[in-house]
N, C-alpha and C positions, 0 to 999 in steps of 0.2 A: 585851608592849605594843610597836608599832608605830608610827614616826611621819611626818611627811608634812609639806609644807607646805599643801597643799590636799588634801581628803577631799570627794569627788564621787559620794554617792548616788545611782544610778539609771545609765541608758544611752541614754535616748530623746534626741532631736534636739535640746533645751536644754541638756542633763550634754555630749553629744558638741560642740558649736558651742562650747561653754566648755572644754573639753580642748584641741580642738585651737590656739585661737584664747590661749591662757598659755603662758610665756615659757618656753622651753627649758630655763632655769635653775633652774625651780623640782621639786620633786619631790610629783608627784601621782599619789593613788590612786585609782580606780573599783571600789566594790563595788558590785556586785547581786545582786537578790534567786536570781534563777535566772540565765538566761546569757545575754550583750550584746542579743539582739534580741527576748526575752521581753516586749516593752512596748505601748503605745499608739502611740508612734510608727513603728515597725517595719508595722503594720497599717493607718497612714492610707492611703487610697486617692485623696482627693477631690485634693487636691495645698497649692501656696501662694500665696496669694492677695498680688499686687502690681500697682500701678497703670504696669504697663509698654508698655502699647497708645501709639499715638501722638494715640488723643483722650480716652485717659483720666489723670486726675492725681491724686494722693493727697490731695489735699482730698475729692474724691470716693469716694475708699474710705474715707476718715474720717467722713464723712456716713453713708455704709453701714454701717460700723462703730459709728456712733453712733446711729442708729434700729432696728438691730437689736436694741443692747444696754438700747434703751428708757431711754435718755437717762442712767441710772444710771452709765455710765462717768464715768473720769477724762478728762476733753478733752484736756488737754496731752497726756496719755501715749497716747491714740491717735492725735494727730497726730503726735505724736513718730517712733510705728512704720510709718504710713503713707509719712511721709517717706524714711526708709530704709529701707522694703517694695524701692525696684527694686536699688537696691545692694546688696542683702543676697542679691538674685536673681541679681545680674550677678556677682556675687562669688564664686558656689558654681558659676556656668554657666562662665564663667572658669577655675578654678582645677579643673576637669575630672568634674563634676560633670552629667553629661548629663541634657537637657530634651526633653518634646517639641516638636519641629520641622516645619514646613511645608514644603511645597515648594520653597520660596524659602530657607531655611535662618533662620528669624522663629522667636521662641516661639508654640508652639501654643498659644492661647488657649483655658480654658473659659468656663461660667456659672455659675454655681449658686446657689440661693435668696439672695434678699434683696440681692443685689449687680446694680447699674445698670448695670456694663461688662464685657465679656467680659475675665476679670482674675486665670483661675486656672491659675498655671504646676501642670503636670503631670508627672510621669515614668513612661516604660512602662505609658502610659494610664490602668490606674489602683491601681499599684502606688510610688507616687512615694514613700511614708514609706519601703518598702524599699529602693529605690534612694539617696537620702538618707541614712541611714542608717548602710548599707554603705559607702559611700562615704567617710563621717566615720570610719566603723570602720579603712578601709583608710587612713586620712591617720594614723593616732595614731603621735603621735613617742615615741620612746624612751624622753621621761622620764613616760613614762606608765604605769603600774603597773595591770592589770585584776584582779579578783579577783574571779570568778563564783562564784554561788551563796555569797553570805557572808548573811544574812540580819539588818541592823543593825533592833536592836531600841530601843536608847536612847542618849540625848543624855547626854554627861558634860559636866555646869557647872565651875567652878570653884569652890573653896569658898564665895565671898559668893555665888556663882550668879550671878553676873554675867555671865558671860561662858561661853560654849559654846568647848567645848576640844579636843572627842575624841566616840566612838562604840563603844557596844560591837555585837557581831557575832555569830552563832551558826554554825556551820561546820560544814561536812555530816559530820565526822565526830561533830557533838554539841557540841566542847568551844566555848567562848566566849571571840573576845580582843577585846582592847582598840588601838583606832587615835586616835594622837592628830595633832592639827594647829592650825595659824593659823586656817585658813579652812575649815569645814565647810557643805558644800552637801548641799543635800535637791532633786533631780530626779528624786522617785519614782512622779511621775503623778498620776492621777486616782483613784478610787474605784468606780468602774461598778459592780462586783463586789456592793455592796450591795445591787445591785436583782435580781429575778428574770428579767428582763428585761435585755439591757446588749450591746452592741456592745463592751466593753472586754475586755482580755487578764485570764488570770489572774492576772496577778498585780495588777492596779489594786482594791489594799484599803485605799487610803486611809492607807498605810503613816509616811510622811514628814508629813503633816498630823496625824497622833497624837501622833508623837515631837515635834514643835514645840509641840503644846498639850500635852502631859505636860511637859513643861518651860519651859514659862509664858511659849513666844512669842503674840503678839498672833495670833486668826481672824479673817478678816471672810467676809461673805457665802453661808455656806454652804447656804443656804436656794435658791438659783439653782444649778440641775439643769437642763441642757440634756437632753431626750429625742429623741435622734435617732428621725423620722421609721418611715425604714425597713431593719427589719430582713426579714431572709429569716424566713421563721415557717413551719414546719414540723412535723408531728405535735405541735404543743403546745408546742412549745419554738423561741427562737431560736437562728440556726444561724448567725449573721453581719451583716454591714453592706452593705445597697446605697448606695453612695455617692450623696449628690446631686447627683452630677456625672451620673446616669443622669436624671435630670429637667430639671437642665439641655441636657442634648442635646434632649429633648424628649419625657421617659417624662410619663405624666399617671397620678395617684391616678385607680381605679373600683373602683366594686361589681360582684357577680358579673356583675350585667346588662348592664353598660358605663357606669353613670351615672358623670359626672365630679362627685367629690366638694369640688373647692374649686372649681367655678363658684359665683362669689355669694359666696364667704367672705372672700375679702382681692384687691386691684386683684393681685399678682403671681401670683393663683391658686396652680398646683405650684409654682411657685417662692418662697412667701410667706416669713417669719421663722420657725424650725425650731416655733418653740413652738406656731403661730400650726396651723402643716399637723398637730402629734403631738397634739393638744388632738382637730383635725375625727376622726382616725383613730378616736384611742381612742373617741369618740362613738360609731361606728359600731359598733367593738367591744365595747361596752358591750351595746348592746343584739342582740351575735349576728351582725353584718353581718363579714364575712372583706373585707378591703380589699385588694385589686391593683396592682401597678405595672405597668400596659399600657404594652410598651420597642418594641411592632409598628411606632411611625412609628419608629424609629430603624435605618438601615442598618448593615450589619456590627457589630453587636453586638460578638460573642464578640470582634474585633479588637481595637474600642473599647476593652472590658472585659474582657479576658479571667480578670483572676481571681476577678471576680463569678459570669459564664458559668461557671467552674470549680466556683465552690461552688454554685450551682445545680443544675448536673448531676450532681454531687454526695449531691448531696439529691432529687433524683428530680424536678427540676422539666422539666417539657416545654418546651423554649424554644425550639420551632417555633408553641406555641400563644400566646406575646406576652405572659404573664402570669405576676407573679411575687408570692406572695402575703407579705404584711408586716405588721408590728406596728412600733408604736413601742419603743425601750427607753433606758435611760441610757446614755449618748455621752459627758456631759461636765461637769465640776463648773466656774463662774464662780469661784465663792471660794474659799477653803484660807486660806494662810500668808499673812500680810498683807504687803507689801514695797513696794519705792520700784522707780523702774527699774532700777537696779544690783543685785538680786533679795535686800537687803539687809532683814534682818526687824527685829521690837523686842527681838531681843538679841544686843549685840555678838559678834562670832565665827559667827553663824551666819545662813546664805544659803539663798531656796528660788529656783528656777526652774522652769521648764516648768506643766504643771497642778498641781501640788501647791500654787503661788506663787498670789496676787491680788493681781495689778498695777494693778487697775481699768481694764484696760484692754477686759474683754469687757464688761462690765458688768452686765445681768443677766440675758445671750442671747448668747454666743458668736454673730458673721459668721462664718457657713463658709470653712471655709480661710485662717482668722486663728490656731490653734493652731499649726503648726508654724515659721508667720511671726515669731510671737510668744517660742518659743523658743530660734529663728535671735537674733532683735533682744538680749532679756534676756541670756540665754548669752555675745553679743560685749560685751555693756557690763559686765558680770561680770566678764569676762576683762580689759579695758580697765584696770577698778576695781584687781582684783587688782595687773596686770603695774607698774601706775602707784606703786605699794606695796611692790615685790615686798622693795626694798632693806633696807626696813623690818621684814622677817619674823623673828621670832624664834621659839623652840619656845617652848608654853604654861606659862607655870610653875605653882603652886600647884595640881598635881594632886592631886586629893581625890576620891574614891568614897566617898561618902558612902552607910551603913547603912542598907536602907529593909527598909520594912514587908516580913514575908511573910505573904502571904494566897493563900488556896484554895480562891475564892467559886466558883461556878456561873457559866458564860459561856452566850450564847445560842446554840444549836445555826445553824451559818451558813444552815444552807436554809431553817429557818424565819422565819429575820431576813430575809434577801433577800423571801421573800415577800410578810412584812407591813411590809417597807416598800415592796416595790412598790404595797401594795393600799393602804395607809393612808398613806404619807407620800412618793407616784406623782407623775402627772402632773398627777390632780385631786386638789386638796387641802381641806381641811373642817376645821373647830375638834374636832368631835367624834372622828375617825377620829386623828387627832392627837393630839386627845389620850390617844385607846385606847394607841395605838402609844407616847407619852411612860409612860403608866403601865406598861405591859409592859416597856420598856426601865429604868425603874427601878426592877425588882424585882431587877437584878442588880448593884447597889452601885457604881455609875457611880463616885461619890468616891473609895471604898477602891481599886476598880482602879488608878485617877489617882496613887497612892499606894506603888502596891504595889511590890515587886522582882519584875524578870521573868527573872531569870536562868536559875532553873529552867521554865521554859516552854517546851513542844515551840514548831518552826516554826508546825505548827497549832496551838498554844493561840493563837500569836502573832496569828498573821492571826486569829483569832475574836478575839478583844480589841481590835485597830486598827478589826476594822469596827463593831465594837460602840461602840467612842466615837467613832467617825463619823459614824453612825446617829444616836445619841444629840444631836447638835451640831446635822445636818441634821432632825431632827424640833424641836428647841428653838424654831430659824431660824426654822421655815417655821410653827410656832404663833404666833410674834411678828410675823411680819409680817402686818399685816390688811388686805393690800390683794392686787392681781393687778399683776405685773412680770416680763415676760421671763419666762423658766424658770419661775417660781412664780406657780403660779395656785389662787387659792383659791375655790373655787365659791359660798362664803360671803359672801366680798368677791373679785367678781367684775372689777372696773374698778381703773384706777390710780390712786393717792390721791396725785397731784404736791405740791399744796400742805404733805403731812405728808412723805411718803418718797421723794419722788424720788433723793435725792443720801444720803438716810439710813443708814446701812450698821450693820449689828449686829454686833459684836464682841464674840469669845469671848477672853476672858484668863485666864487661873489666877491667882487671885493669895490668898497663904498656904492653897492648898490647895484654894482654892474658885472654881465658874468665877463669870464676875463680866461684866459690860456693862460696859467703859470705852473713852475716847477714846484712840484712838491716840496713842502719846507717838511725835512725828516724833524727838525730842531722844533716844528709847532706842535709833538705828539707829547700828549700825556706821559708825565714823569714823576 
């Protein structure tokens, strides 16, 4: 056993902005699942969106931010992030963090959907997550402890369960130990991995949003699945992310013949709200039609972009002929772990950040180029929380490993889960196809899993289990929700139902064993 004052799940740009940004004094570990830049962050391209132009101001990216996410957001807390959108920019660009630049030596400004001001700081065109990234990796002070490839699987409570204390871990040679701490953080990403379809890394299974609901922190929102637009699609499968920052310059959706497919469908055309353009696609796709990003008005491409160009070329795409062929797939989950700004869950000792966290700040449609923003923001007010405490830190007492179930059920084979949740529980969604997909998924003892000891379980049992109560949560959501919002659209109930759901949020709680719909207890967060 192992112990720490802070224990920091994950390595994407929320785990690193909170590493580096805690007091020297303290002793913190970083485990991850494979190694430091295996994540979603590591792979954004688009960059970070901050109201740093001299005619734009962050009440205006709050707007943006807040008609994207179809009014479903938290307002304070998108103001909040707005507000410290350009210091959070000047602060990384500062302390030697390079941006793109003009001629004049200005941040290079992009566009991209749904945003009114050209407002997206970029790095190495459109490799900024890596650049980012690396960067945080190269600041890590001393009292930082990394430990790749540990694969934590579960949350240790305390004996009343009060309180989150420690982590156990799986370790490439097999054996499993125990990490304890004050302060344990979950910045383990997204879930993309669920769908067939998905712009996300491997390792995005929805990992850290399991371990929270196996251990009876508060869900919300999990029903709001951003479907990023476009992907590279090739022989039947996707091969990656064209950022939309390639539309912002001025790529336009067409069919083979050249027809422009969002004329007529929303005033910002290609540049609409992500849900608004992945909805017109998959339409076309439905019934057989292959959709194109024509990048022909855009000069110097490969400069632009070059490690789009790269995976293109890659892939056999001719990028003398201006067209690159795409499918929508899963980008980005709105909900997970429910939290305050200080990434502060409903049980004391334990923290989530980055996508894994619902801060209500996307609401129920991700603004492009608000995730790693988002990160930056959570990540330093964590750290703040923390440092402001630090004096206060004791090791955990009342450690208790409490005896659980062993069971040996049937898990769902991962590629046919990814499937029939792309097809049933996708971008278009239906009572019926829902409910196919809820009854399938519990023919595999959803409860007893919730229950079970995972000790004995490979890495892969692991990951088929997380995405399977993932699954499980986001098909629950999106049958409960009977309206259309942001990310979730039900073709059934096609329009948004303000009057019943606008601000309505669905939360998943375990509570003695069993998941349950209740109100967020503000009074159960870490104090």
């Amino acid at each position: 056993m192992k112990q720490f004052d802070v224990i920091i799940i994950g390595s994407g740009i929320a785990a690193l902005q909170l590493a580096n940004k805690l007091t020297k004094d303290l002793n913190v570990m970083i485990l991850t699942k494979q190694n430091l830049t295996k994540g979603n962050s590591y792979l954004a391209q688009g960059g970070v969106a901050a109201a740093v132009a001299p005619g734009d101001d962050p009440y205006l990216h709050y707007l943006d931010t807040m008609e994207a996410g179809a009014h479903h957001n938290d307002a304070k807390a998108v103001l909040e992030m707005t507000r410290k959108a350009p210091e959070l920019i000047n602060g990384f660009w500062q302390s030697g963090c390079r941006f793109d630049e003009d001629e004049n030596g200005n941040l290079l400004l992009g566009m991209e959907g749904a945003h009114s001001e050209k407002r997206i700081v970029h790095s190495g065109g459109d490799e900024t997550g890596r650049h980012m990234v690396e960067f945080l990796i190269s600041d890590l002070p001393s009292n930082i402890t990394v430990e790749q490839s540990a694969f934590v699987y579960d949350l240790i409570l305390n004996q009343e369960k009060s309180q989150c204390i420690g982590v156990k871990a799986k370790l490439p040679d097999g054996t499993n130990e125990r990490y304890i701490a004050q302060h344990v953080v979950l910045a383990t990403g997204g879930c993309g991995q669920i769908f067939s379809f998905t712009s996300n890394a491997e390792t995005a299974t929805g990992d850290g949003i399991a371990l929270a609901y196996r251990a009876g922190a508060a869900l919300t929102d999990m029903e709001f699945i951003q479907f990023h637009p476009t992907l590279l699609y090739v022989d039947g499968r996707t091969r990656g992310l064209i950022s939309e920052a390639v539309r912002g310059e001025g790529a336009v959706l067409v069919t083979e013949d050249g027809k422009r497919i969002m004329q007529g469908i929303h005033p910002l055309e290609d540049l609409a709200p992500r849900h608004i353009v992945s909805q017109t696609i998959y339409d076309y796709s439905r019934r057989g039609i292959q959709i194109h990003l024509d990048i022909s008005s855009i000069k110097d491409f490969s400069a632009r972009f070059p490690t789009i160009s790269k995976l293109c070329i890659q892939h056999g795409i001719e990028m003398e002929k201006g067209l690159i062929p795409v499918v929508p797939g899963s980008h980005f989950i709105m909900g997970g772990i429910k939290t305050d700004l200080q990434g502060r869950t409903s049980i004391p000792g334990l923290y989530a950040i980055g996508e894994a966290a619902c801060t209500g700040i996307h609401g129920a449609n991700r603004l492009a180029s608000n995730s790693l923003l988002e990160g930056m923001f959570v990540g330093s007010n964590l750290a703040e929380w923390i440092n402001i405490r630090r004096a206060g830190i004791r090791k955990p007492d009342n450690i208790h490993i409490p005896v659980q179930n062993f069971y040996d059920g049937e898990l769902p084979d991962p590629a046919i889960l990814k499937q029939t949740m792309m097809d049933r529980t996708g971008i278009v969604r239906k009572k019926e196809m829902l409910s196919l997909q809820a009854d399938w998924l519990a023919k595999f003892n959803h409860d007893k899993w919730l229950e079970a000891a995972l000790d004995h379980l490979s890495p892969e049992q692991l990951t088929s289990l997380f995405m399977y109560i993932i699954a499980t949560l986001i098909t629950q959501s999106a049958l409960e929700r009977t309206e259309s919002r942001g990310g979730h659209y039900r073709e059934d109930f096609p329009y948004e139902d303000n009057a019943n759901w606008m601000k309505k949020q669905i939360i998943h709680q375990r509570k003695n064993g069993k998941d349950g719909k209740h109100e967020f207890n503000q009074t159960a967060l870490a104090t």
